[in-house]
N, C-alpha and C positions, 0 to 999 in steps of 0.2 A: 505161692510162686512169685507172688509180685511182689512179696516182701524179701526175697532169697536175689531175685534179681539187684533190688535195688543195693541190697547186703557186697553184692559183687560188684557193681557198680561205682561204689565206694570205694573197695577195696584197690579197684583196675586205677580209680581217680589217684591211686596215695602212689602206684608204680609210677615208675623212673628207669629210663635204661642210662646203662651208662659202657660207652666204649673203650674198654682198654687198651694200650697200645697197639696187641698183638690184634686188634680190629677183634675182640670177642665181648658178646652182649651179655650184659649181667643186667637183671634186674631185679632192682631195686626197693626197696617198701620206706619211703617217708614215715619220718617220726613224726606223731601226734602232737597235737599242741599242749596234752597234758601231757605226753612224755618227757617234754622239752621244760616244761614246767616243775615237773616233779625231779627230774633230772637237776635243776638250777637248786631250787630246794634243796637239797640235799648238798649240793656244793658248797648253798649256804652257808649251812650249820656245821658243814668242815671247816670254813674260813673263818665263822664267826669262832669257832672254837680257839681256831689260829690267832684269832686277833685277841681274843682276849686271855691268850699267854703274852700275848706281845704288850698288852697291856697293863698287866703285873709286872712283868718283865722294867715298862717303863716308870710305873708307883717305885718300886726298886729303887730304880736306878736315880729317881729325885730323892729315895731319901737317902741316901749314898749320898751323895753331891750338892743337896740344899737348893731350898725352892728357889736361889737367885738365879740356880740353871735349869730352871726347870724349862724355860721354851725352849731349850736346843734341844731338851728330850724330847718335845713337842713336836718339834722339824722332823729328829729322826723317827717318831713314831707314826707320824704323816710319808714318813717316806716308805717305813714300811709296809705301811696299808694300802701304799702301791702299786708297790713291788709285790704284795703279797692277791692282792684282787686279780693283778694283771700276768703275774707271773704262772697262778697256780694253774689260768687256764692254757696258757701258751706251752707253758712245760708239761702238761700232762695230753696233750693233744697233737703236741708232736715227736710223742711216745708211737712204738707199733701199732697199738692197738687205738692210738688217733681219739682218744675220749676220756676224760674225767669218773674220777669216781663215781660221781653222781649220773654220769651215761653211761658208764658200766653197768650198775646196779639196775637203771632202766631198759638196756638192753639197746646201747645208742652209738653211734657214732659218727666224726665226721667227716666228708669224701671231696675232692675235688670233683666239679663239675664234668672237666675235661676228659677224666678218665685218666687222668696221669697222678702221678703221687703227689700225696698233699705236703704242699712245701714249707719251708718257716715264714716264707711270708703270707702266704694265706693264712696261718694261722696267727700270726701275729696282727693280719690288716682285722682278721673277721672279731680278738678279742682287744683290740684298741678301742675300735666302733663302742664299743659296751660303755666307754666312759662318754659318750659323747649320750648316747642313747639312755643312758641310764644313772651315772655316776654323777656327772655333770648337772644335770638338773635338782636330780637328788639332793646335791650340796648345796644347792641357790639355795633351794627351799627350807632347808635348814637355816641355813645363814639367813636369811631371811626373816625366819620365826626368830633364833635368836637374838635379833636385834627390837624383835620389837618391831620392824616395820608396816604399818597399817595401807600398803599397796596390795589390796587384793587383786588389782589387777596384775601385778606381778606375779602373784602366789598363781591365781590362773591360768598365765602364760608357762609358768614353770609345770601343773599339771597337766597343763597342754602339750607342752613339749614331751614331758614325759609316758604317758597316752599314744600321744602317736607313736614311736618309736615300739612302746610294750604292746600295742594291737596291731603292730604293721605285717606280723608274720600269719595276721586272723586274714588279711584282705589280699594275698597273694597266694598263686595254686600251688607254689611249689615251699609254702610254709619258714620262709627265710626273714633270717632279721637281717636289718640293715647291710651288718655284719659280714652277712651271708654274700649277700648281694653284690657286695665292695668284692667279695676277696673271692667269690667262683665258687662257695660251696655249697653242700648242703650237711643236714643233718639228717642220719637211716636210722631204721627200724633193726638192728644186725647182732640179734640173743646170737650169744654163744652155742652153736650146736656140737655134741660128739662126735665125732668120724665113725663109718661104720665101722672102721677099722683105725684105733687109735692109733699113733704108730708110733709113741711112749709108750702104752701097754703091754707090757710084754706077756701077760696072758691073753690079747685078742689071737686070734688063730691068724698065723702067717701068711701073709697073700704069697706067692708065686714069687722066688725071685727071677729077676732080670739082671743080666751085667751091661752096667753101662761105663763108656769109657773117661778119661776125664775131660777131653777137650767135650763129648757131648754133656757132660757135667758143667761144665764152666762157661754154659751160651748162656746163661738167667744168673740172675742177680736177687738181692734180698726180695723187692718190690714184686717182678716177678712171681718167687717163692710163695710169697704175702697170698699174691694174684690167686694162685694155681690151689692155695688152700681153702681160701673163699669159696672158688669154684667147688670142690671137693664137699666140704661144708653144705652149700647150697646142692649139690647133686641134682643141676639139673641136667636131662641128657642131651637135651639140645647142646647148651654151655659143655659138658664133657666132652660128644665128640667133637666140636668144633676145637676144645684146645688139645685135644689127644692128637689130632691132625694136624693141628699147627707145630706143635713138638717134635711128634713125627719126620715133619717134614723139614722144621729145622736141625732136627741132631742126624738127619742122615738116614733114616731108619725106612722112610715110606708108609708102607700101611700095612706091616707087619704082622700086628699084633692087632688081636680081635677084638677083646675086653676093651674097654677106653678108661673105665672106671679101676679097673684093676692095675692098668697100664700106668696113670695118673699116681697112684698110690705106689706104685716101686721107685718111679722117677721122684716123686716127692719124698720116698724114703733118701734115696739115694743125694739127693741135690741135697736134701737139709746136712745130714751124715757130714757129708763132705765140708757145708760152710761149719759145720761146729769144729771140725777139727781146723779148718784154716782159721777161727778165731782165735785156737789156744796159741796161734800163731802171728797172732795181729794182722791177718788176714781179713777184709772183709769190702765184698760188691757190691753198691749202694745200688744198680740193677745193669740191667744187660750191655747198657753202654758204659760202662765205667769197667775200662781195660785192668784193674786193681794195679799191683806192685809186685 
């Protein structure tokens, strides 16, 4: 028993609530420090993959052009490998699904603190941090051994630097880098789950329809949508009926309808249905407050 306790103890210690606008609790489950690891990993050996097409790419192109130009390939190969380290996390993290390949695969992603949607500059503040945290030291030490300089206290100071920064997310409860820290995030625990009702498949058995009108179609926006599927996902009932009663209450409707969970699932039929078809129309709500066109 005392091992089952301490097992859930654990568990309670990694939750997080986090408020969504509509004032609705979700929580949350913290990514592990080896998720977060094995995650980067993995992003790795994507980039490093990257980089060394980029780097034939640059053998290429000197011998095209003769070793006298060879440092401008140098510049541009240094620029890519900036553009490529710092790009691939900022562009693939403020994607929907808010996480890289490599937190894909872990089952990861990243959330604003506040409960509001994760903007481009929180994700650009939290994968800038990385060069100071991690890149930047990196390259002293390099630079450093390649020359040949015999300051081990330099060499020291740069694995110090770099040490604190990679243990800083071991000595905080809410498991953040730097990063994190700067820009209001965090990083979740958030595998992909099935709907009990997928609502792509078109062999799951049909929930119930509902007729909804447009204007109560058109109170939520993508983020929202995002929201309302998470919630659906997570199935929990608390979180249902809390936002089956917020919906309710905003499209008009009252307390109608019994189910919440079934309720949630026509209105989420219905809400998506409608933004895909304003797409093929260059239609689209970035969430409830953005009046569209």
């Amino acid at each position: 028993m005392s091992d089952l306790a301490s097992l859930r103890r654990i568990e309670a210690a990694k939750r997080r609530t986090l408020i969504t606008p509509e004032g609705v609790d979700l929580s949350l489950k913290l990514a592990d420090i080896g998720q977060r690891v094995g995650a980067f990993l993995l992003d790795g050996l994507i980039m490093f993959a990257a980089l060394f097409g980029l780097t034939l790419l640059a053998f290429a192109a000197i011998a095209a052009i003769g070793l006298e130009r060879a440092e401008i390939v140098g510049v541009i190969w240094l620029l890519g490998f900036f553009i490529l380290r710092n790009g691939y996390f900022i562009l693939m993290e403020m994607s929907p699904r808010a996480a890289t390949f490599g937190k894909r695969a872990s089952g990861l992603r990243v959330v604003a603190r506040s409960g509001e949607r994760l903007t481009a500059d929180r994700v650009i503040a939290r994968n800038l941090m990385r060069e100071i945290e991690f890149y930047l030291p990196l390259s002293f030490l390099s630079y450093n051994a390649s020359q040949g300089a015999g300051s081990a206290l330099m060499s020291l100071a740069g694995l110090g630097w770099t040490g604190l920064f990679l243990f800083f997310p071991m000595f905080n409860k809410d498991k953040m880098r730097v990063g994190d820290l700067l820009a209001g995030t965090w990083v979740i625990s958030a595998p992909r789950k099935k709907l009990e009702v997928d609502l792509l498949d078109t062999e799951a058995p049909a929930a119930p329809r509902y007729t909804f009108t447009e204007a109560q179609l058109d109170v939520y926006g993508v983020y929202e949508l995002q929201t309302l599927e998470r919630v659906l996902r997570e199935a929990n009932p608390e979180a249902l009926g809390t936002v089956a009663h917020v919906i309710r209450n905003k499209i008009g409707l009252g307390d109608q309808y019994g189910d919440e969970h079934e309720f949630l699932l026509c209105y989420y039929d219905a809400i998506r249905a409608r933004m895909e078809r304003g797409l093929l129309f260059g239609k689209r709500r970035a969430d409830k407050f953005d009046k569209g066109t």
